[in-house]
N, C-alpha and C positions, 0 to 999 in steps of 0.2 A: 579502215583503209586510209585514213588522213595520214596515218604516221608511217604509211609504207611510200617511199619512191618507185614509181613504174621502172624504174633502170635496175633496181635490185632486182625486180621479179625473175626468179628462175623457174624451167617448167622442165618436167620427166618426161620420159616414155619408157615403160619397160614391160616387154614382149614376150608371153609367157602362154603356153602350150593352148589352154584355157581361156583365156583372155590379154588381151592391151590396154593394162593399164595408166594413165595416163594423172601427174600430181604439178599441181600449180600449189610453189613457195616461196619463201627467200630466207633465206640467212638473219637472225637476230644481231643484236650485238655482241651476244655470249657467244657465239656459232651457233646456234639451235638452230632447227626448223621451226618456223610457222607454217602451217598448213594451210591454203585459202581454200582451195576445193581439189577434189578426184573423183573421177571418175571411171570408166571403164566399157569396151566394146569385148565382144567376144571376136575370135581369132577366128573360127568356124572352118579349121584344118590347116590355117596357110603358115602356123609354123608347129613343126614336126621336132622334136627334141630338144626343143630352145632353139632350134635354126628355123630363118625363113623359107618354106616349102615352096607356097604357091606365090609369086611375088610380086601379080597384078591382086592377088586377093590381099595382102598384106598393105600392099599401096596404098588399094582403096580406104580400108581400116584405119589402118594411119591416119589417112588425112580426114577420115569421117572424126576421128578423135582429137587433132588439131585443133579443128575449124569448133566443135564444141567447148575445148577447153578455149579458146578466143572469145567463143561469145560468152560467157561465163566470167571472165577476164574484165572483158568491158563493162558488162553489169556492176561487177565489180569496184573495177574501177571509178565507174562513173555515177555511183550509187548515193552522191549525194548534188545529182546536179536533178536541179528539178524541171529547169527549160531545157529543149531538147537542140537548141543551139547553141549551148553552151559545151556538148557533151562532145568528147574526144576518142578519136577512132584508134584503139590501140592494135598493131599487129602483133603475134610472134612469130619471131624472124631467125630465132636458135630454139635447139631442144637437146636437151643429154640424154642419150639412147643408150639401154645396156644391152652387152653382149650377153650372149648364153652360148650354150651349145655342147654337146655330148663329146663333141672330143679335144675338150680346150683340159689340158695338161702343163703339170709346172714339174719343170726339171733343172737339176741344178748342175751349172757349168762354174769350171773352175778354171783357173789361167795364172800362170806365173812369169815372172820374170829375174833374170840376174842380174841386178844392177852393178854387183861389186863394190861395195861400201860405199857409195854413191845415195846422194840423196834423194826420197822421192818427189818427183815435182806433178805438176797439176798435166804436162803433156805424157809422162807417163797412166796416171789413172784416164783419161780420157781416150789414148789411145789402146789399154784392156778394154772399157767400154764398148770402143768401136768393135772393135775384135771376137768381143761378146754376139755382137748386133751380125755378124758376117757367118755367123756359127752356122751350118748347113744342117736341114730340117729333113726329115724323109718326106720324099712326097712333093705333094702339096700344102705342108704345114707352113705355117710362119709365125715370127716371134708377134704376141700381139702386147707385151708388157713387161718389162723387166724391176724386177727386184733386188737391189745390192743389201745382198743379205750380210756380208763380211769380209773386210780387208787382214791380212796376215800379214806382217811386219817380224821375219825372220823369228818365228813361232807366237810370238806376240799378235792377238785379236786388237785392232784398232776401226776405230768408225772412220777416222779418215788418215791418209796416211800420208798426205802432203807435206813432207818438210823433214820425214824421218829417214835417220841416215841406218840403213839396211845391206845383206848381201844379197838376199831375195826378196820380191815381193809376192804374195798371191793373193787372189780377187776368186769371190765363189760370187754370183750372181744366182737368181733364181729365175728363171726365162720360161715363162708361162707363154705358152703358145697353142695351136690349132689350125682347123682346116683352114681352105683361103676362102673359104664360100661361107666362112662362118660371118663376117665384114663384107663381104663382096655384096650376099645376095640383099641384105639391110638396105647398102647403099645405091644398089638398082632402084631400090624401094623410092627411095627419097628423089633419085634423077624421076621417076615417071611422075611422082608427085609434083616435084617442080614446072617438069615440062607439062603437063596437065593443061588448058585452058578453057575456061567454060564464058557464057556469053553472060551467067548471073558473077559480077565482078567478087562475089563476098566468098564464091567456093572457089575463089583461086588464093593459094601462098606459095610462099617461096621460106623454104627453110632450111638455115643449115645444120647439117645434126653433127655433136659431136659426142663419138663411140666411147662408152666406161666398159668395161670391163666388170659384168657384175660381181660374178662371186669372187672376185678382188675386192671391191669396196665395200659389198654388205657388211665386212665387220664395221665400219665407220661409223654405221648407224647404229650397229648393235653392241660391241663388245664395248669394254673398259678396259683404260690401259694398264691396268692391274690385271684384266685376266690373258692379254693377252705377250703381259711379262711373264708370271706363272706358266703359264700353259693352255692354252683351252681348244677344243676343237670346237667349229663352228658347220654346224650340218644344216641345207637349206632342202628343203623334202618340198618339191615341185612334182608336177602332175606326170611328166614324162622323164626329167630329169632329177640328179640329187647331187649338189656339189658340198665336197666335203675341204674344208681346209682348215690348215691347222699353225696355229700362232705361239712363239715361243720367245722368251727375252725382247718382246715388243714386233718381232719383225715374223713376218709370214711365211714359213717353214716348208709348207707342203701344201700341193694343191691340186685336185681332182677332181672331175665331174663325172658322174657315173649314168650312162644310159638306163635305169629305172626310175620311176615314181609310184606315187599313189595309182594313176593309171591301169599300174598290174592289177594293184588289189580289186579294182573295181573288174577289169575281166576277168578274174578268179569267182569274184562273187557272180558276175554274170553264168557263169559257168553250170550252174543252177537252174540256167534255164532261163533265165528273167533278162528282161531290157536294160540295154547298157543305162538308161536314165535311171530304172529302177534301181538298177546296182549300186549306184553312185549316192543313190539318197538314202540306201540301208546304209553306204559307208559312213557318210556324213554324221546321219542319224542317229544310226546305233553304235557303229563299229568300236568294239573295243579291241585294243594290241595284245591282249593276255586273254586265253582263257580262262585261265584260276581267279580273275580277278570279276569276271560277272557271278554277282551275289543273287541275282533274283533272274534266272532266265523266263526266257516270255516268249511267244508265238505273233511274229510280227504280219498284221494279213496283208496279204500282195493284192489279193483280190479274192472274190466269194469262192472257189476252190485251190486256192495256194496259201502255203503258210511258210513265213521260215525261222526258226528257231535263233535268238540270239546266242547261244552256245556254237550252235552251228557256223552262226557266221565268223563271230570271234575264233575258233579253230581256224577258219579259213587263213580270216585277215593276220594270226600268230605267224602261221604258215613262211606264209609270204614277206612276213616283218623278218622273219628267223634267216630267212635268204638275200634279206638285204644287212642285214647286221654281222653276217659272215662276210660278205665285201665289204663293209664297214674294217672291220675287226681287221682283216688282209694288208689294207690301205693304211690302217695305223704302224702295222709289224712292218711295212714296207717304207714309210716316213722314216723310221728310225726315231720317230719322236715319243713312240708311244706311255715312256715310262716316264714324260714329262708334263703328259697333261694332268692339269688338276681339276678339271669340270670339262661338260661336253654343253655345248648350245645348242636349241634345236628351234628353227625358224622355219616360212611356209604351211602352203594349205595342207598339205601330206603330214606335217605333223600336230593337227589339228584330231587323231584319235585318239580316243578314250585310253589312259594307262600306257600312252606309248613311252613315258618318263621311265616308268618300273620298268617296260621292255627294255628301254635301253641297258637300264643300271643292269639289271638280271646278265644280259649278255657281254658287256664290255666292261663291268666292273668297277665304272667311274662316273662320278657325280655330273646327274644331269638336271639340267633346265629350260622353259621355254625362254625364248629371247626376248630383253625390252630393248623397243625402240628409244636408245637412249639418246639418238641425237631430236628427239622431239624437245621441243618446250612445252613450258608449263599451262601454257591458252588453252585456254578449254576448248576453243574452235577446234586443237590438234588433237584432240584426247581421243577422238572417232576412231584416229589414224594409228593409233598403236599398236592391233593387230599384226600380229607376226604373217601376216597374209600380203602385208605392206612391208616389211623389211626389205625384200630385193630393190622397188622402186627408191624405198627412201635411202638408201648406198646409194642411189646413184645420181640424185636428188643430192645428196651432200657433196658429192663431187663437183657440183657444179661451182667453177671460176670465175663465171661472170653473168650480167644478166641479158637475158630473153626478150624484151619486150621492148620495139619502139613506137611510137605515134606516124600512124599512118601517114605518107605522103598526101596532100591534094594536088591539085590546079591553081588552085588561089594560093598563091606564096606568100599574103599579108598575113603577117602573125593574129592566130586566131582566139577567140574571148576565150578564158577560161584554161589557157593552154600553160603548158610548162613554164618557167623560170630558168634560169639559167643552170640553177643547180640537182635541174629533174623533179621537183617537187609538184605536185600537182597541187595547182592555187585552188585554196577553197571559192566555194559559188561565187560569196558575197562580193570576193576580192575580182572574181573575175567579171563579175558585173561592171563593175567599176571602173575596170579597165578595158571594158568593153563599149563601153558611153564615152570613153575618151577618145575612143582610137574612131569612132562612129563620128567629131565632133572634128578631127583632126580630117578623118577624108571630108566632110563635108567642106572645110575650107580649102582645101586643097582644088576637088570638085568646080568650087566656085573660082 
């Protein structure tokens, strides 16, 4: 912790059917992650499809998982100060919070213009922008992310087309968007959190969260930009939900979140007659995606008269795999990119069962693998963290611009022992001792 600055520290939250997980990091010098700690509170129903449902229960959660990853933080921080007046109260006072949600959609808008041999300037591209941004939504959707996937310079593909002398121009953007309650009800979350006030000073914060877009960023963490010039689709198999998006010539192509997950399979197995807990740790346990592929089936006991067969279940869980790899397979044909992927990724707890590799290959025909968390670094502290169970957080975790963490306010406004430097660094003990017998010797003359 000496060589980390408290002003680097960034910290996640990302919100997911099952639980809120919660990661404290920062940025290396390579861009890596380093990992200091995570943790995790279970959600106990308050977000229902990657949306926030119940949004005093989500509040609560929230800030139960704040206020842990602070005191963690501190510890942290302060873990080589050995007198306890010497030790420094850190807040966090930002967090990056990913979006989800079942019906967040990317569709792609196009706009042209005729210049007439006219050149183009920087107030023509920002005014197709805006124009983009004004595009009208059914509903209650709205755009929550734009993507300039390509400028057209009188049949000519250009990245930027500032200065070229053209008779048309046209601009395709990619405008991922969604309901308005997909941000809305988040941000309830955080207003009740704020407004909160309790008489023990340590469970009050204030924090401002600012919204990623997860299955936008997870490739950040995951893909290489070699696969996501090739081709590759990136599949995130969450409990309720599953966002599929797809990357081609470096830029994000197609993008969809599909209302199933793991979730089904487990009330299929339930289906059986057994306890949704039970069902869930056959899946965990046993579950394989292929029946062909259990070599040794076996009678799993549930209890002194129940049994249930692993052929049995794998049939099930096939079943169900087979019904989502045809909406799979739809949403490929429907990209138009399909004949341009050359591998599929597969990230999340949902893809976490046995042989779901060969399911995939079997049904969609193209090379598949699990996902590394590539923007981890090489610390061992982060190695815990490489589970694809940790991809959504850590997307959104790399998104982060800026840091989290300031030194609490007090009362006493005389600069305190052991305290920052001008430059954010936190002075080691011995230095702040030192500096603290000076400033101890300075009020006593002053005093006198």
């Amino acid at each position: 912790m000496d060589e980390i600055k408290y002003s680097d520290v960034v910290v996640a939250v990302d919100l997911g059917s099952r639980n809120i997980r919660g990661v404290i990091g920062h940025k290396n010098k390579e861009g890596k992650l380093d990992i200091l700690w995570a943790t995790s509170v279970p959600s106990e129903g308050s977000i229902v499809n990657g949306v926030v449902f119940n949004i005093d229960t989500a509040a609560f959660r929230i800030k139960q998982l704040i206020i842990m990853l602070r005191n963690k933080l501190n510890g942290l921080l302060n873990a080589s100060s050995d007198d306890p007046s010497l030790r420094i109260s850190y807040d966090i006072t930002d967090v990056y919070v990913g979006l989800h949600g079942k019906s967040i959609h990317g569709d792609v808008n196009e706009l042209m213009r005729i210049l007439g041999s006219e050149h183009v300037s920087e107030e023509n591209v920002h005014a197709m922008e805006e124009e983009n941004l004004r595009m009208r939504l059914a509903g209650s959707r709205r755009i929550i992310e734009v993507v300039p996937l390509e400028y057209v310079v009188d049949g000519m593909v250009v990245d930027d087309p500032v200065g070229c002398v053209c008779d048309n121009l046209r601009a395709r953007f990619l405008n991922i968007h969604g309901e308005s309650y997909v941000e809305d009800n988040l941000r309830k979350c955080f207003d009740i959190i704020n407004g909160s006030t309790n008489t023990d000073a340590a469970s009050n914060i204030k924090i401002t969260p600012h919204f990623i877009l997860s299955s936008r960023h997870l490739s950040d963490a995951v893909l290489s930009p070699e696969q996501k010039e090739v081709g590759c689709m990136l599949l995130d198999f969450g409990a309720q939900t599953t966002s599929l998006s797809i990357y081609h010539e470096r830029k994000l192509r197609f993008l969809h979140v599909f209302n199933f997950g793991s979730d089904l399979i487990t009330n299929d197995i339930a289906s059986l007659r057994l306890p949704w807990e039970i069902s869930e740790k056959l899946k965990t346990s046993f579950g394989q995606a292929m029946q062909s592929m259990v070599t040794n089936p076996a009678l799993v006991d549930i209890d002194a008269d129940r049994h249930v067969d692993t052929m049995t279940l794998a049939g099930i869980i096939e079943s169900r795999m087979s019904d989502f790899l045809v909406r799979i397979n739809n949403a490929m044909t429907v990209s138009g990119y399909s004949a341009c992927l050359d591998s599929i990724v597969i990230v999340g707890g949902g893809a976490k069962l046995g042989h779901i590799i060969e399911k995939i290959e079997k049904e969609t025909g193209i090379p598949t693998r699990f996902g590394d968390i590539r923007a981890l670094s090489n610390n061992t502290e982060s190695e815990e963290y490489a589970d694809v169970t940790y991809a959504s957080v850590m997307g959104v975790l790399k998104s982060a611009e800026s840091g989290c963490v300031t030194i609490r306010e007090t009362s006493d406004t005389r600069p305190k022992k052991g305290k920052k430097n001008k430059s954010g660094w936190i002075l080691p003990t011995i230095w702040g001792k030192m500096v603290g017998k000076v400033e101890e010797k300075v009020d006593e003359m002053f005093d006198e």
